[in-house]
C-alpha positions in Angstrom: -5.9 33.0 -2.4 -8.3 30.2 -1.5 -6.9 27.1 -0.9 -7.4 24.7 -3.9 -9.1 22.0 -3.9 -7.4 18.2 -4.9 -9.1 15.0 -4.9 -8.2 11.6 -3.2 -6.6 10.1 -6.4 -5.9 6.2 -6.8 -2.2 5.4 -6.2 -0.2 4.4 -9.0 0.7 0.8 -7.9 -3.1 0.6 -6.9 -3.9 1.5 -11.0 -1.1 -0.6 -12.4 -3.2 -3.4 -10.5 -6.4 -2.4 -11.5 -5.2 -2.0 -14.8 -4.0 -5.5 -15.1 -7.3 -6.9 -13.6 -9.7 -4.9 -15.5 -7.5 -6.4 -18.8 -7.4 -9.9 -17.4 -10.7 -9.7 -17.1 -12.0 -8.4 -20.5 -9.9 -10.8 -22.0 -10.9 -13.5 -19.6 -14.7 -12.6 -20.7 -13.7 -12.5 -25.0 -12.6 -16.0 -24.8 -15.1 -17.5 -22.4 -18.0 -16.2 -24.7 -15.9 -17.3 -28.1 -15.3 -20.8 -26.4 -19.2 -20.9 -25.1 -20.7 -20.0 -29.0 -18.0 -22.9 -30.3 -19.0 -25.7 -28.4 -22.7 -24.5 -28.3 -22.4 -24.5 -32.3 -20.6 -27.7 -32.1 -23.0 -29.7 -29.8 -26.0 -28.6 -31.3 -24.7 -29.1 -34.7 -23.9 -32.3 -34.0 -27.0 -33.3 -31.6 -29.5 -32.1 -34.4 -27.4 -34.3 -36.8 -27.8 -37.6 -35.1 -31.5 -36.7 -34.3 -32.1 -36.2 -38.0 -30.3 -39.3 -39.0 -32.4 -41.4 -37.0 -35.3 -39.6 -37.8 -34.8 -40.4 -41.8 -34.2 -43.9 -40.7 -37.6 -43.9 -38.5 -39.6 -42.5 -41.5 -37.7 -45.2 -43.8 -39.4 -47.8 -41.4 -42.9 -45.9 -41.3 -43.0 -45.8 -45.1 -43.0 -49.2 -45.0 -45.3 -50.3 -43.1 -47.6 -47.9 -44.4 -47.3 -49.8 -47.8 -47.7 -52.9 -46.2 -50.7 -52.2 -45.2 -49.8 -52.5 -41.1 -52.4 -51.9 -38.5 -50.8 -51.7 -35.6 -49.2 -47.9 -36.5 -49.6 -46.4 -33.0 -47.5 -49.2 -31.5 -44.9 -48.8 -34.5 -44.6 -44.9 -33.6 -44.5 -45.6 -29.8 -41.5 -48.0 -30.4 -39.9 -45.5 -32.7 -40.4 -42.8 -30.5 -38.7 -44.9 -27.7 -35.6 -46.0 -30.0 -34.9 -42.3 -30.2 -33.5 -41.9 -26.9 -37.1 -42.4 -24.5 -37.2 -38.2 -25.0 -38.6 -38.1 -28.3 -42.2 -38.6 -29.3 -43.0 -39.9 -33.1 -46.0 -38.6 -34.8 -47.8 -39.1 -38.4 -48.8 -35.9 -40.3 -51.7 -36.7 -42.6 -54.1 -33.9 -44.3 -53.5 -31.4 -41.7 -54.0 -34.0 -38.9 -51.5 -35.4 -36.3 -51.9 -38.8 -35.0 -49.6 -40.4 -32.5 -49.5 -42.7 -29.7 -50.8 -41.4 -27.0 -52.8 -37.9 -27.2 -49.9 -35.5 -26.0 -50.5 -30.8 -26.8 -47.1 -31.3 -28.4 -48.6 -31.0 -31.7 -50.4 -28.1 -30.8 -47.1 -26.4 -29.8 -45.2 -27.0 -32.7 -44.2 -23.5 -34.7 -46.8 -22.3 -37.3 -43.5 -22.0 -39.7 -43.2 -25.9 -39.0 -46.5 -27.2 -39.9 -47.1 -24.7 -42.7 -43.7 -26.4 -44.6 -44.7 -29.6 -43.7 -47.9 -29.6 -45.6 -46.5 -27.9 -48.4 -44.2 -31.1 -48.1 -41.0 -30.0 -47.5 -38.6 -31.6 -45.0 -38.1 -29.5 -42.0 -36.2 -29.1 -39.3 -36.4 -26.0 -36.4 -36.0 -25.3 -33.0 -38.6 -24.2 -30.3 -39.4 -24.1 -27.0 -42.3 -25.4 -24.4 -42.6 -24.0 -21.1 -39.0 -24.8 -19.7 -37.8 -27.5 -22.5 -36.0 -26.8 -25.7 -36.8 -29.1 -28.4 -35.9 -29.7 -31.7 -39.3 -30.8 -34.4 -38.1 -33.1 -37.6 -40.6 -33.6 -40.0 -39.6 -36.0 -43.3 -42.3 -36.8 -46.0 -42.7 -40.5 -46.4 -42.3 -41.6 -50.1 -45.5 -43.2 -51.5 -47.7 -41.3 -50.0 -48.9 -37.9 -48.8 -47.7 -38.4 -45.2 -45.2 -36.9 -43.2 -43.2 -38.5 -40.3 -42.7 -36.1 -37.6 -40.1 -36.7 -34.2 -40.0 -34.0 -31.7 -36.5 -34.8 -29.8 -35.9 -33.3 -26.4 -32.9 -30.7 -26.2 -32.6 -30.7 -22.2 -29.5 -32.7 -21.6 -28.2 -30.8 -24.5 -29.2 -27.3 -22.9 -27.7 -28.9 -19.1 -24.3 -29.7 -20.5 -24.0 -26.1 -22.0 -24.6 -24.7 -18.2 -22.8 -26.5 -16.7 -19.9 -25.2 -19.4 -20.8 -21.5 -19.2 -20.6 -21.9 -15.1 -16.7 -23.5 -15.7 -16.5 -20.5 -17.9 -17.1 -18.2 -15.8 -15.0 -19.5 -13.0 -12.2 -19.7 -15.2 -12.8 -16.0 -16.1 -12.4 -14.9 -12.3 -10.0 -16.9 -11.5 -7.9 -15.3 -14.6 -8.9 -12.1 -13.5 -7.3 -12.6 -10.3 -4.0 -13.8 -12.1 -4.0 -11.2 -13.8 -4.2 -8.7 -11.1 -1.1 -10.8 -9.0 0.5 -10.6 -12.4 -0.4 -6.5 -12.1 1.0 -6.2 -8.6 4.5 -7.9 -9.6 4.6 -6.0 -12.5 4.1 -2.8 -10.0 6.6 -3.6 -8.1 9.3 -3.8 -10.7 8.3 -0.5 -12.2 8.0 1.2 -9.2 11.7 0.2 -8.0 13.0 3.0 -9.4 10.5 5.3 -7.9 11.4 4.1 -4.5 15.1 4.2 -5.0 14.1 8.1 -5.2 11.9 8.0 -2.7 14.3 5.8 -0.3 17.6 8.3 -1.3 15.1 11.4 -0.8 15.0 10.3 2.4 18.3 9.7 3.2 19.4 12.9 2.2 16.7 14.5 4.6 17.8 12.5 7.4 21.8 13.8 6.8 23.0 11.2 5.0 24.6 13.6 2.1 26.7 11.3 0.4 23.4 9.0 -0.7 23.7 8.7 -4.6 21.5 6.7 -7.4 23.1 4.1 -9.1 22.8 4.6 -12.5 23.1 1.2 -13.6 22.2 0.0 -17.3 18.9 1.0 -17.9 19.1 3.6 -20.5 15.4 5.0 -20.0 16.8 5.7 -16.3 20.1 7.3 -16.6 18.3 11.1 -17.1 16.3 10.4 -13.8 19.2 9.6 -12.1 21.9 11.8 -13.3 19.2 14.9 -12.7 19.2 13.6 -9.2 22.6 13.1 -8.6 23.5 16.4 -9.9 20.8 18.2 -7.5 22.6 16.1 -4.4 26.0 17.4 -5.5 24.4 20.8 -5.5 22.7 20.3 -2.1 25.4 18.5 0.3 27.7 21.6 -1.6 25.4 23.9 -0.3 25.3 22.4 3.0 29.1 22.1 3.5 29.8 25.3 2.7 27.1 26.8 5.3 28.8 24.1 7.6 31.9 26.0 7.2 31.3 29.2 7.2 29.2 28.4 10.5 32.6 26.5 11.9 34.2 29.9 10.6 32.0 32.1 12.9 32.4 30.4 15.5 35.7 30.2 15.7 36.7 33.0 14.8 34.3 34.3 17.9 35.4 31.8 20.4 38.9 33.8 20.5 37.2 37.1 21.6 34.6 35.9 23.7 37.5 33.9 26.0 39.5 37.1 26.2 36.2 38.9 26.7 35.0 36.2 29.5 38.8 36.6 31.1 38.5 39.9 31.3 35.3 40.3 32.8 36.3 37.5 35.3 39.1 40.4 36.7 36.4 42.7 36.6 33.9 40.4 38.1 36.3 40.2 41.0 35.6 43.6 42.3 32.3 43.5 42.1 31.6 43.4 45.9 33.3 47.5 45.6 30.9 48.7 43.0 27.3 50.2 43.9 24.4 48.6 42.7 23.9 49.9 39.5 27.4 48.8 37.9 26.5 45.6 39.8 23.2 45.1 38.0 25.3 45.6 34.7 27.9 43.1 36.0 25.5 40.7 36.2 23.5 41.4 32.9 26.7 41.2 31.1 28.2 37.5 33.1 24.5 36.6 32.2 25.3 37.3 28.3 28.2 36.7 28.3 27.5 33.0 29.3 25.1 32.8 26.7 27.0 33.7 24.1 29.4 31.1 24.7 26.8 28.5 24.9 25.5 29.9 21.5 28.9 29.7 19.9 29.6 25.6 21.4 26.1 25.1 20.1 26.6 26.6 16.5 30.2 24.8 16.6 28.7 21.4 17.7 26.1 21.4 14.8 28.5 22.7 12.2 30.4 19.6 13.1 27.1 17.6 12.8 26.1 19.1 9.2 30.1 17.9 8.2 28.4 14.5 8.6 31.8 13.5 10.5 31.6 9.4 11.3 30.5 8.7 14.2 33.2 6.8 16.6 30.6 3.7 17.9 31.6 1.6 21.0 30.1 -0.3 23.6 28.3 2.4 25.9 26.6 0.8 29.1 23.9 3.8 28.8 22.7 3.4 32.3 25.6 4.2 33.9 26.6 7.0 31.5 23.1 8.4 32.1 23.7 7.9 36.1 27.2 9.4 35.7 25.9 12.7 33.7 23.3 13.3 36.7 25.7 12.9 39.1 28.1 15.6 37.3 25.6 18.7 36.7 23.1 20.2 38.7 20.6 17.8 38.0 21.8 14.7 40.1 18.8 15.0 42.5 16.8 13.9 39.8 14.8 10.8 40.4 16.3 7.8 37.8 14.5 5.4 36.9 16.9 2.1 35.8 15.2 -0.8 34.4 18.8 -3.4 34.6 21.9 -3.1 32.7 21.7 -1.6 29.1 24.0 -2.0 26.4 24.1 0.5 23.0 26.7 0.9 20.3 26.8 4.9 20.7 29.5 8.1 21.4 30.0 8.9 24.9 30.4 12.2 24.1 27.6 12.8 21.9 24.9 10.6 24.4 26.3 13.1 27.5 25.4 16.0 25.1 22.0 14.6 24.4 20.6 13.9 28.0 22.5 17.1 29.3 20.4 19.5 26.8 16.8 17.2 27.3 17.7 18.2 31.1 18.3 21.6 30.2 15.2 21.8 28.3 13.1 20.3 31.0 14.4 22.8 33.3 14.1 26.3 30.8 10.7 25.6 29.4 9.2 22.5 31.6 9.6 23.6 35.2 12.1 20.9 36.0 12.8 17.5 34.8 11.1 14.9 38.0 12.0 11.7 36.2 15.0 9.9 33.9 13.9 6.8 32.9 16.5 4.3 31.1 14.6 0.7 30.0 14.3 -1.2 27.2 11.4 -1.4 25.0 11.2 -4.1 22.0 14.8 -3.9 20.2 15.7 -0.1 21.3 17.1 1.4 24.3 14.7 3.9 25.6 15.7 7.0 27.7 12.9 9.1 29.1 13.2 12.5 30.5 10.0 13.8 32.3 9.2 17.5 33.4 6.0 19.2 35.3 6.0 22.0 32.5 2.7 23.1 30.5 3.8 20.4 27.6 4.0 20.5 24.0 0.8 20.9 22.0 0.1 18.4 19.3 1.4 20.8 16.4 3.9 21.7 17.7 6.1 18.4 18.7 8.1 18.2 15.4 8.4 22.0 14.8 10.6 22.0 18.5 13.5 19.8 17.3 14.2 22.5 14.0 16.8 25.1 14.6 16.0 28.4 16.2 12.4 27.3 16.8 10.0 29.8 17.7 6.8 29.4 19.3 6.2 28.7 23.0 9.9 28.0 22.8 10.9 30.9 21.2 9.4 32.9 23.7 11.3 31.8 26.5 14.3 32.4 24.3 13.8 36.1 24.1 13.5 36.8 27.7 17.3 34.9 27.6 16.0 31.1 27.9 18.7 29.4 25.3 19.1 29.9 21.2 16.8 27.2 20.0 19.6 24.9 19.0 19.2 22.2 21.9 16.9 20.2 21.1 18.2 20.2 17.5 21.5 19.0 18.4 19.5 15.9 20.4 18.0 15.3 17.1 21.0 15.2 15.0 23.1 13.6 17.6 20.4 11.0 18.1 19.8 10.3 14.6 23.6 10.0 13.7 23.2 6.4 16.0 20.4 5.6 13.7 17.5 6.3 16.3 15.0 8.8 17.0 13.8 11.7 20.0 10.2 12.5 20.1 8.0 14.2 22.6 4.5 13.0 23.9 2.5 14.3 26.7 3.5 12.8 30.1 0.7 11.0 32.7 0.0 13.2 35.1 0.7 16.5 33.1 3.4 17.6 31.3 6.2 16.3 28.8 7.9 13.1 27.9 10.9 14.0 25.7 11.7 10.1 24.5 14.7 8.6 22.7 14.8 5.5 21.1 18.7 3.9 20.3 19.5 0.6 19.1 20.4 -2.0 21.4 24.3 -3.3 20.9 23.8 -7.0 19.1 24.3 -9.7 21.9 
């Protein structure tokens, strides 16, 4: 079957964010264009109003001068023109004719629509637009006669005022956006606490810690999610403990045979200097197994006691001279150590001598000897190192060779009578009940590093 096929999808916090951004902002964009067409309405309702105002009052004053007969009309629209703000020009519409002030192409731009209703003599009043200038044309027929005033009134400052809104508009809008998508990422992070309460007691369970429970609490929505896992931990650390026992069972009930056995062949062993060399081959092959078997049975007994979860009893270790104490006492005290000062760790005895004594016998079964035993500190851990010569650990294979009864390079050693597999495990388990953590890495030079990583005792 072919493998299928997935793609990279958006994480869920990462979509609750988006989510609230995306919203933020499409809200953020409704009320910036409902506030813009308000106060555009509003301004331009009420600039058009005053400019229509004064332009009634401007025709008043043209009416009457008209009647009175006044020569002097271009200077009366020039200072009409300049009483309507200095951006308006005033004109007088007679038989299809403009006359002004000054000659200016405005009145050639005004809107056919315009002119047409202002020599049907209506009053009119409509928007338009010159190359880069808004402007609004007001044309009022003058009573008593067949004129028309006409003001053309700028609409610039008008038409400034609304940019400058619709750019504070937009700013607020991404700036709510934003908000919105800090108001998504709290948000996240409350609904996703119960996700990584799973997550986080997952792991806990993975890393041994059995007992590790949900707490229902109050939530109502909750309680199925958490009593479903609760229920399959019960199950599990069940499972496990029983598996523990039966193992502990084994083993014990083995360990009773295989000391008789081992006594026995100890009296036989004695005379082996009076058998020929076939029965002493078979001597031999049997102390061999004999000796692993027992190893095999203290192995399977130490980790059944591991998968119990039994506390750990913590005291004040001095790990440098444990570790220079465990060389001196097994066959590996010509091993160079490497001591960076004293080193203090909250750890078992027992279960740190276990831990360096099976890296040494690893380095010597599948690494051609350990050549170094480092002990320093690095950061806020305790750091023992255990080097070897050996062909090192590939890449993918670096987790698989702390599971139990690993095969592989390391299972290959094992059938030609090289160990069970369960020493490197017990490291693991042992380490990890002190709360740190054993990995391999390739060493300079060639070979393996086999690291440890404890926490240092509080000072």
């Amino acid at each position: 079957m072919s493998p299928s096929r997935s793609r990279p999808r958006v994480g869920l916090r990462s979509r609750l964010i988006l989510m609230f951004g995306v919203g933020g902002l499409l809200l953020a964009t409704f009320l910036a264009v409902l506030t813009y067409s308000l106060a555009r309405g509003y301004l331009l309702d009420q600039r058009e109003g005053a400019a229509v105002r004064a332009a009634r009052a401007n025709a008043g004053a043209v009416a009457t001068r008209l009647r009175a007969a006044d020569t002097d009309l271009p200077g009366v629209l020039d200072a009409l023109g300049r009483r309507s703000g200095g951006d308006a020009e005033a004109f007088l519409y007679v038989d299809g004719e403009f006359f002004g002030a000054a000659i200016t192409p405005t009145p050639q731009r005004l809107p056919r629509s315009f002119v047409t209703a202002l020599s049907e003599g209506d009053a009119v009043r409509q928007r338009f637009t010159v190359p880069g200038q808004p402007r609004l044309a007001i044309g009022v027929p003058l009573t008593g006669s067949d004129a028309a005033y006409v003001e053309v009134v700028s609409l610039a400052e008008l038409e400034r005022t609304l940019r400058t809104l619709s750019s504070a508009l937009l700013v607020a809008a991404a700036l709510t956006c934003v908000a919105f998508a800090g108001l998504g990422w709290l948000a996240s992070r409350r609904v996703l606490r119960p996700v990584t309460d799973v997550a986080q007691a997952a792991s806990a369970i993975a890393e041994g810690r059995l007992g590790t429970r949900l707490d229902v609490g109050g939530d109502k929505d909750l309680r199925p999610l958490a009593d479903s896992f609760n229920a399959m931990a019960d199950a599990l650390q069940r499972r496990i403990e029983r598996d523990a026992r039966f193992t502990a069972d084994v083993s014990h009930e083995l360990r009773s045979p295989l000391t008789a056995l081992a006594t026995s062949f100890s009296v036989l062993e004695a005379h082996e200097t009076e058998m020929t060399e076939r029965p002493r081959r078979a001597t031999r092959l049997l102390a061999h197994e004999i000796t692993r078997f027992t190893g095999l049975v203290e192995d399977l007994l130490e980790m059944s006691r591991a998968d119990a979860g039994l506390p750990v009893e913590l005291d004040e270790v001095r790990l440098d001279d444990l570790v220079r104490r465990t060389l001196d006492r097994t066959p590996y005290a010509a091993v160079p150590l490497d001591v960076e000062g004293p080193i203090t760790v909250m750890g078992d005895k027992r279960r740190l001598d276990r831990v360096l004594v099976n890296l040494l016998d690893n380095a010597a079964h599948h690494g051609g000897g350990a050549v170094r035993v480092g002990v320093r500190t690095a950061g806020r851990v305790a750091r023992i190192e255990v080097d070897d010569t050996g062909p090192g650990v590939a890449a993918e294979e670096r987790e698989h060779v702390f599971e139990r009864f690993a095969r592989g390079a390391v299972g290959a050693d094992r059938r030609r009578g090289r160990g069970a597999g369960l020493g490197l495990a017990l490291v693991r388990e042992h380490v990890r009940a002190h709360g740190g953590t054993v990995r391999v890495e390739d060493r300079p030079g060639g070979g393996a590093r086999f690291v440890v990583d404890l926490p240092l005792a509080a000072s």
